[in-house]
C-alpha positions as MATLAB code, in Angstrom:
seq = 'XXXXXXXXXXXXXXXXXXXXXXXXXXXXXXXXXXXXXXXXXXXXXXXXXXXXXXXXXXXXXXXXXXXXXXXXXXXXXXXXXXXXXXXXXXXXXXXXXXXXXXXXXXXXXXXXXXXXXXXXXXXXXXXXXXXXXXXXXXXXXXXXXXXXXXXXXXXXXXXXXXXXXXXXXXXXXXXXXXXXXXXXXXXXXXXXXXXXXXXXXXXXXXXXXXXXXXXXXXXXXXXXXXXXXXXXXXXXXXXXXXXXXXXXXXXXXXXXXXXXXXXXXXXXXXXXXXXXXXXXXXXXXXXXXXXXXXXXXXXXXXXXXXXXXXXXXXXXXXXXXXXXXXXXXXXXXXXXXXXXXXXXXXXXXXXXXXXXXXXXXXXXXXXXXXXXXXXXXXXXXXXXXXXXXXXXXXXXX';
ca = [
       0.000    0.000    0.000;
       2.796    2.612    0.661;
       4.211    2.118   -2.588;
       1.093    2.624   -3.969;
       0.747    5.878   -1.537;
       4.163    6.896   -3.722;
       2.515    7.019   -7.122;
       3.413   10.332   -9.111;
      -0.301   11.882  -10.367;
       0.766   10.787  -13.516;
       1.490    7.262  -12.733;
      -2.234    7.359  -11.094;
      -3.880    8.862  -13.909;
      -2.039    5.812  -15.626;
      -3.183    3.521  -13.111;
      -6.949    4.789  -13.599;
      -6.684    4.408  -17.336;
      -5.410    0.915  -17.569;
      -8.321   -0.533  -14.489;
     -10.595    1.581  -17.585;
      -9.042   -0.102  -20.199;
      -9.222   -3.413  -18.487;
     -13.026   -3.304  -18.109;
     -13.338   -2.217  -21.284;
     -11.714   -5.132  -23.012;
     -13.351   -7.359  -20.724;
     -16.785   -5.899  -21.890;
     -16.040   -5.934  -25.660;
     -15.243  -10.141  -24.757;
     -18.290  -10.154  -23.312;
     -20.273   -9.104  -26.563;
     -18.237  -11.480  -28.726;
     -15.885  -14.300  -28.373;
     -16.818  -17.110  -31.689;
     -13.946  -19.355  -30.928;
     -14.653  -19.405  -27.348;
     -18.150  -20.291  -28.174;
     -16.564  -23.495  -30.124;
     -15.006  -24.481  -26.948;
     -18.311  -24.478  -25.027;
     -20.032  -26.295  -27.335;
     -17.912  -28.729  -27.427;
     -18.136  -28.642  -23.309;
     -21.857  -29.030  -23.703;
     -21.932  -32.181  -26.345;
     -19.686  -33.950  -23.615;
     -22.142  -33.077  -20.900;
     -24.802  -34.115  -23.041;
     -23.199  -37.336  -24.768;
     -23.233  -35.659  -27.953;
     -20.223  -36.042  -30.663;
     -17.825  -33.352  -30.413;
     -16.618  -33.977  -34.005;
     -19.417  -32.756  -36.225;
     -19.181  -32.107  -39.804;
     -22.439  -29.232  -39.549;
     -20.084  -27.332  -37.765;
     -18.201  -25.917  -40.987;
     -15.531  -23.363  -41.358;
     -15.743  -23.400  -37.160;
     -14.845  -26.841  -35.971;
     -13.597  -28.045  -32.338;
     -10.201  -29.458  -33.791;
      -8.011  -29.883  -30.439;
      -7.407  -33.502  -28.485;
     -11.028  -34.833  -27.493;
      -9.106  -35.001  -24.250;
      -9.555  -31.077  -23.986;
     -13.245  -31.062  -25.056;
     -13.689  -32.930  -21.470;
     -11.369  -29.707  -19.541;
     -14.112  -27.322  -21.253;
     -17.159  -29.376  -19.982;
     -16.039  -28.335  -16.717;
     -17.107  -24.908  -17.128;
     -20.156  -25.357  -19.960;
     -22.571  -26.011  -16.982;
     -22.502  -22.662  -16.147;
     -24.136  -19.890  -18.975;
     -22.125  -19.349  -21.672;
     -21.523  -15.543  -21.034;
     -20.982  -16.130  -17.185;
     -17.970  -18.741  -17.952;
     -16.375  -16.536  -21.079;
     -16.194  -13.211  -18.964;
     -14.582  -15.620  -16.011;
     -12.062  -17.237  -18.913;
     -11.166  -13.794  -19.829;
      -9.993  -12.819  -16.278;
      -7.924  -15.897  -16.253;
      -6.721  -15.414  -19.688;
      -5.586  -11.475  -18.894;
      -3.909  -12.648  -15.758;
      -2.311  -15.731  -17.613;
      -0.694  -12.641  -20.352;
       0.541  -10.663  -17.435;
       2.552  -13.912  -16.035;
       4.200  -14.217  -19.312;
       5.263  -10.918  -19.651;
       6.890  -11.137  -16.069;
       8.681  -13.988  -16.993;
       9.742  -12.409  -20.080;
      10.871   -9.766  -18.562;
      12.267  -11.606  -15.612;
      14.217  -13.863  -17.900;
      15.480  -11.003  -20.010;
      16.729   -8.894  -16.686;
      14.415   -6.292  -16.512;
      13.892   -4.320  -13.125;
      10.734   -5.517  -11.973;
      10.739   -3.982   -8.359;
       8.691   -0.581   -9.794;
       5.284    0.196   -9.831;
       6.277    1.900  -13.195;
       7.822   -1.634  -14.841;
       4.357   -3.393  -13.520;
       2.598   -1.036  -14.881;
       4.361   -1.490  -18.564;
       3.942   -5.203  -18.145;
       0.293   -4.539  -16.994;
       0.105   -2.453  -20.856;
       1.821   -5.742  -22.664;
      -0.735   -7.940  -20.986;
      -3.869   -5.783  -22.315;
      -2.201   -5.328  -25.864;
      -1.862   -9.403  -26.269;
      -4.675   -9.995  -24.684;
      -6.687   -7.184  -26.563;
      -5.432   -9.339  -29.892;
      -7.659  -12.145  -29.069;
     -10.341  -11.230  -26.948;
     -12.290  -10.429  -29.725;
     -12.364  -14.550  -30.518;
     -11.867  -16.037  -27.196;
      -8.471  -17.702  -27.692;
      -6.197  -19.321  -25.560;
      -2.631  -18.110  -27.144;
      -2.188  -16.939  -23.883;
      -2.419  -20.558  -21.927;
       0.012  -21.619  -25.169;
       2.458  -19.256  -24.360;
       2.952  -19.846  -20.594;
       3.091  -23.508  -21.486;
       6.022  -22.745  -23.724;
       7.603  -20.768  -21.413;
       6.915  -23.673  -18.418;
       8.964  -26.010  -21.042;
      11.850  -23.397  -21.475;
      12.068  -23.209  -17.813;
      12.447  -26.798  -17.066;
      15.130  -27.305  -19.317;
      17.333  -24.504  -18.693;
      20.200  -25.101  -15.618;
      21.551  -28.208  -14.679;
      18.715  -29.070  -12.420;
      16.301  -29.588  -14.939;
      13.343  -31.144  -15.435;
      13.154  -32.961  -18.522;
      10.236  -35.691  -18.295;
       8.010  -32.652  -16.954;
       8.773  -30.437  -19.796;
       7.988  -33.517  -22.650;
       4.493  -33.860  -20.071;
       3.753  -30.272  -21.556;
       4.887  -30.437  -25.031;
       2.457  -33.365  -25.464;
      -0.578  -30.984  -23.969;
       0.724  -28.217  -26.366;
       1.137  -30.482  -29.197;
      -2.608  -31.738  -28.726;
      -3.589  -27.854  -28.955;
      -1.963  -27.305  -32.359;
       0.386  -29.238  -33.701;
       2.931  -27.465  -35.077;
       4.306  -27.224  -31.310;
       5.397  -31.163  -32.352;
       8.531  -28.627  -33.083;
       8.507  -27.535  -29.344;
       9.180  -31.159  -28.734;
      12.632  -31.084  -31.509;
      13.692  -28.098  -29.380;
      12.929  -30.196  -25.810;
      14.765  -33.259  -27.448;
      17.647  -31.686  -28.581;
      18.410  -30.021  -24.855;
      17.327  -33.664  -22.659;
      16.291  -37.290  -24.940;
      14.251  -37.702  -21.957;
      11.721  -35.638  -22.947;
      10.445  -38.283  -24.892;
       9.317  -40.440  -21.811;
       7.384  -37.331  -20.342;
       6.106  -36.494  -23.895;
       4.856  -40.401  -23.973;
       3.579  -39.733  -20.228;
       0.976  -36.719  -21.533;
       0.246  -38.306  -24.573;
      -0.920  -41.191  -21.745;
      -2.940  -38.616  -19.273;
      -4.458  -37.570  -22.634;
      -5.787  -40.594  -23.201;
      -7.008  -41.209  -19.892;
      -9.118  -38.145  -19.975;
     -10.387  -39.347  -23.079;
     -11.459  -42.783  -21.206;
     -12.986  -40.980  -18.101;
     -14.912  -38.261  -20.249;
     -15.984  -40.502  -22.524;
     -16.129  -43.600  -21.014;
     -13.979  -45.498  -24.288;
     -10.955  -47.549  -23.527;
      -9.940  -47.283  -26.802;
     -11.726  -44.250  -28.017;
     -10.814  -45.429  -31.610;
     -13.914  -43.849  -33.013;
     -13.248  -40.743  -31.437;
      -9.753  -40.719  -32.940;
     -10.929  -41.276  -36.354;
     -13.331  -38.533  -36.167;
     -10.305  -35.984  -34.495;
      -7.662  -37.193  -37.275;
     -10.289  -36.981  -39.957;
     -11.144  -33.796  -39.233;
      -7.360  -32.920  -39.011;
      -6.683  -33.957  -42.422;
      -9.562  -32.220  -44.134;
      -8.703  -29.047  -42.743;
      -5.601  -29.045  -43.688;
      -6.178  -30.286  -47.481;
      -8.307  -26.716  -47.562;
      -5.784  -24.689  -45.569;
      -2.187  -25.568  -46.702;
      -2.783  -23.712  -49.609;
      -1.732  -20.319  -50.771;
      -3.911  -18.412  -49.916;
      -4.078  -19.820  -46.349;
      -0.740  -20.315  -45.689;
       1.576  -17.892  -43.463;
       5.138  -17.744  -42.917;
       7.593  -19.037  -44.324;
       5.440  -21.839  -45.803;
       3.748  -18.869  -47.529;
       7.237  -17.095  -48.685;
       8.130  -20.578  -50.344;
       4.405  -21.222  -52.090;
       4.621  -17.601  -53.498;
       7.548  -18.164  -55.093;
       6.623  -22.003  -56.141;
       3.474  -23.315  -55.251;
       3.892  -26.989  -56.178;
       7.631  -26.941  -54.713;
       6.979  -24.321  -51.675;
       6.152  -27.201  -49.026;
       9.321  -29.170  -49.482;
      11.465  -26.438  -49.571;
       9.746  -24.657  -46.307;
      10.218  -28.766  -45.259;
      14.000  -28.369  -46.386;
      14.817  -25.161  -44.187;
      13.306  -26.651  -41.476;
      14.947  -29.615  -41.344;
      17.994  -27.338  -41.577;
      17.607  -24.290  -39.194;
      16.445  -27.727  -36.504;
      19.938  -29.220  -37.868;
      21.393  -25.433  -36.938;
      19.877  -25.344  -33.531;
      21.083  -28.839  -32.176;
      24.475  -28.098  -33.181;
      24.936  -24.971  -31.273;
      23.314  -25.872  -28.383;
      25.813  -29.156  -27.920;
      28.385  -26.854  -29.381;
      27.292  -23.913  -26.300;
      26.440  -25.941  -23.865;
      29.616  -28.139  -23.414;
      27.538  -31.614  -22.968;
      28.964  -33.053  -25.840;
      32.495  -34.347  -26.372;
      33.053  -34.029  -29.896;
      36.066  -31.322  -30.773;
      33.744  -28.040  -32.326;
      35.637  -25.935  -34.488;
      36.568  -22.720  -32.438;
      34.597  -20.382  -34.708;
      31.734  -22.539  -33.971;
      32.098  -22.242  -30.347;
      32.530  -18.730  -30.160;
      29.020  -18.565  -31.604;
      27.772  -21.286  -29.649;
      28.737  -19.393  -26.740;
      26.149  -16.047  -27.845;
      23.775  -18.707  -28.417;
      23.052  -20.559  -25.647;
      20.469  -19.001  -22.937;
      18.213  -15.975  -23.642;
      18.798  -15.713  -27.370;
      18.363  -19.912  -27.692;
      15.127  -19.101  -26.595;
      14.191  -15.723  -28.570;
      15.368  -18.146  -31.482;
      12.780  -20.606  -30.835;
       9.674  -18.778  -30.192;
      10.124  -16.744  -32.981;
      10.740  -20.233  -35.344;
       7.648  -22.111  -33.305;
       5.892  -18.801  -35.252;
       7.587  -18.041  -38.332;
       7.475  -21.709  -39.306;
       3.854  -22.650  -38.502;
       1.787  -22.714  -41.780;
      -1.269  -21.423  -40.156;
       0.094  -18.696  -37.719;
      -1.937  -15.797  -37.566;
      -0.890  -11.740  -37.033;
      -1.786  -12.062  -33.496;
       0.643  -14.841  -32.575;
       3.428  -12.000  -33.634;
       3.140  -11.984  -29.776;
       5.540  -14.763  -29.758;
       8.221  -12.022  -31.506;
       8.114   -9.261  -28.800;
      10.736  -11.256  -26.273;
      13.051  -10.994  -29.238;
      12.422   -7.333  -29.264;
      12.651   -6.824  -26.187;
      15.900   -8.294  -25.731;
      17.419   -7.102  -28.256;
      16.174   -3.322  -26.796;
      18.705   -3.894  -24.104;
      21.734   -5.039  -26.332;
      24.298   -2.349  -27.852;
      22.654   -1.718  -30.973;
      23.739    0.540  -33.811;
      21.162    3.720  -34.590;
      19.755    2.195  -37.571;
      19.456   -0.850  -35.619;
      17.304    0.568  -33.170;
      15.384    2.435  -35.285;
      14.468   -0.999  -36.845;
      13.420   -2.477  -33.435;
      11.031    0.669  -32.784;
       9.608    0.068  -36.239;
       8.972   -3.193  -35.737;
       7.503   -2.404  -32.428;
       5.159    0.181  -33.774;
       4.015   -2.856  -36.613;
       3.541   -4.981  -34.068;
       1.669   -2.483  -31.691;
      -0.754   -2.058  -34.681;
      -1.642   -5.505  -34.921;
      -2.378   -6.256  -31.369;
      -5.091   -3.208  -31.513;
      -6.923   -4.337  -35.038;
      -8.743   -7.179  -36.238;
      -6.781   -6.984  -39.376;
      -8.569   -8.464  -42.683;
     -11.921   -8.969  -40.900;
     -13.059   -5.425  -41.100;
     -11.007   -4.984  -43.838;
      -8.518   -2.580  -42.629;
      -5.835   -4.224  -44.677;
      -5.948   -6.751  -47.500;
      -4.857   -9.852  -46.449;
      -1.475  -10.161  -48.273;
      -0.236   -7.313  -46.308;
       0.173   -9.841  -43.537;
       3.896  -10.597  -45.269;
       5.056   -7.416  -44.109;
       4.725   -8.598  -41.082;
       6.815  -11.284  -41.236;
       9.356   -9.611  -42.774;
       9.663   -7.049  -39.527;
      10.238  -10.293  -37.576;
      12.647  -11.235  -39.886;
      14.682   -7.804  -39.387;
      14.665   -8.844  -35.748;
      15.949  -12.158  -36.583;
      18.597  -10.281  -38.662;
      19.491   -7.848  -36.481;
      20.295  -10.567  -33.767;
      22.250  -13.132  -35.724;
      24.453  -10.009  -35.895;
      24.781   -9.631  -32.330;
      25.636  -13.020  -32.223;
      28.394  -13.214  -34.470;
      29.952   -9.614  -34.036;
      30.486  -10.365  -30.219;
      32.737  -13.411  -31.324;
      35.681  -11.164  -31.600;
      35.805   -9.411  -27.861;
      34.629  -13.579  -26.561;
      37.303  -14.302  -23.573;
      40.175  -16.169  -24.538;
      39.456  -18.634  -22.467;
      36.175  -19.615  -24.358;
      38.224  -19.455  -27.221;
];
């Protein structure tokens, strides 16, 4: 309370405006929310013994693990309104957790009302990207940053980390590439991805009562397939998938498969390379750039490939680029440098405030220049990276 007592009157008036701005969102969620509304019906047809998988759903489908169908029923007793506006006060204090942690990871000062009150602004902007929809990007992204937590230090947690990626992975499953990332820092990760993919299943049996729930799983993978046989194409795809198919549409999936397969070949040679737990003799260039790698920037890396390399990632999962920006804020940049990172800020401030493409604001190809900021930031930090080889200590050397 005393700190509180210590506000400036313009910190206050900030304070005001945010609690303003925070029932405000909250009211515009109440008034919409469509892919919320998928979740509850899907809640509801468990409740009522009803197929979750229907093909009169259309364009809108429930398309995540039946097994998450049966954590939705827990709320789809109560009205549908009631249990979205309560989802949305989770959700907002679920975005303000991640950006602590971000900015907790990264080294920010967090002791200031001032710093929570930037972190309280970060929260509403991602969360004011998907409130409009009820989403749960939000629940995603703590997950992923749960996973890069468990692996970091030498007291890790491996098996608990693979228990998440397998709950991600059932979400969406481009996150299977979370699980290259968990399985290139611990091999174990595979026993506690096996161990989800197991409580999965038995949610699926109590829910449902199926042992095998083989019916169920037809319906899920069928559904799986069909959407994406009308969504991996060009005009759906984002990304890099998107980047390759405008350039050849008939070749663009093998070579977005290609670089891939590549950047993943990258990654697991300069984290052994960084982290010293493999014996093989590394060239010393290599090293030196293992070195920058490993720790804050390993991790900007992968959230911002997890996004980049999804074919169906959407402008408001640019939220997985702002830890990238952020850290690279408090690196020795050049002045064009940082006059790229406030761009890309500024682009990516834009999006989190408009429903881009649905009221037509901006034609949907414009979503390209969007990846193509991220890409600066990629840029901009594979130059940190390598410039700081020279002024390394010799002993890394």
């Amino acid at each position: 309370m005393n700190s509180l007592r210590n506000l400036t009157w313009k910190e206050t008036a900030f304070l005001i405006l945010i609690v303003l701005m925070t029932l405000g969102m909250l009211a515009h969620g109440y008034m919409h929310g469509a892919d919320f509304h998928v979740f509850y019906v899907a809640g509801l047809r468990v409740l009522d013994h009803q197929p979750i998988y229907q093909a009169s759903d259309g364009w809108m489908p429930f398309k995540y693990h039946p097994a998450w169908a049966g954590f939705f029923a827990l709320g789809s007793w109560m009205p549908e309104k009631l249990f979205l506006t309560l989802f949305n006060i989770v959700h907002l204090a679920v975005w303000w957790n991640v950006a602590y942690r971000v900015a907790a990871k990264l080294s920010y000062n967090l002791s200031t009302w001032r710093a929570k009150l930037i972190i309280t602004i970060l929260s509403l902007s991602a969360l004011s990207a998907e409130i409009g929809y009820g989403q749960i990007n939000g629940f995603i992204f703590l997950g992923i940053l749960i996973v890069f937590e468990l692996l970091e230090g030498e007291n890790n947690h491996p098996i608990k980390a693979g228990v998440i990626v397998a709950l991600l992975t059932s979400i969406k499953l481009n996150f299977g590439l979370l699980l290259v990332y968990a399985f290139i820092k611990s091999p174990r990760t595979l026993i506690g991805f096996i161990f989800g993919i197991l409580a999965l299943h038995l949610a699926v049996v109590i829910w449902f009562q199926d042992p095998l729930g083989t019916e169920l799983y037809k319906s899920w993978v069928d559904l799986l397939l069909d959407q994406s046989s009308s969504q991996f194409t060009l005009f759906e795809a984002q990304g890099f998938l998107r980047f390759f198919m405008e350039i050849s549409e008939s070749l663009g999936k093998y070579l977005w498969l290609t670089w891939l397969i590549i950047f993943c070949l990258i990654a697991a040679v300069l984290n052994r390379a960084g982290s010293g737990k493999c014996s093989f003799n590394w060239p010393p260039r290599i090293k030196e750039i293992a070195a920058n790698y490993v720790g804050t920037p390993e991790l900007c890396v992968w959230l911002a490939a997890i996004y980049l390399f999804s074919p169906l990632a959407w402008w408001y999962q640019l939220l997985f680029m702002f830890p990238l920006g952020f850290y690279l804020w408090k690196q020795p940049l050049s002045k064009l440098e940082r006059k790229l990172v406030i761009a890309c800020f500024f682009v990516y401030g834009f999006i989190t405030y408009n429903t881009l493409g649905h009221d037509g604001i901006i034609v949907f190809k414009t979503y390209m220049g969007f990846y193509f900021a991220s890409d600066i930031l990629l840029i901009i930090l594979g130059l940190r990276i390598l410039q700081r080889v020279s002024v390394l200590p010799s002993s890394i050397r």
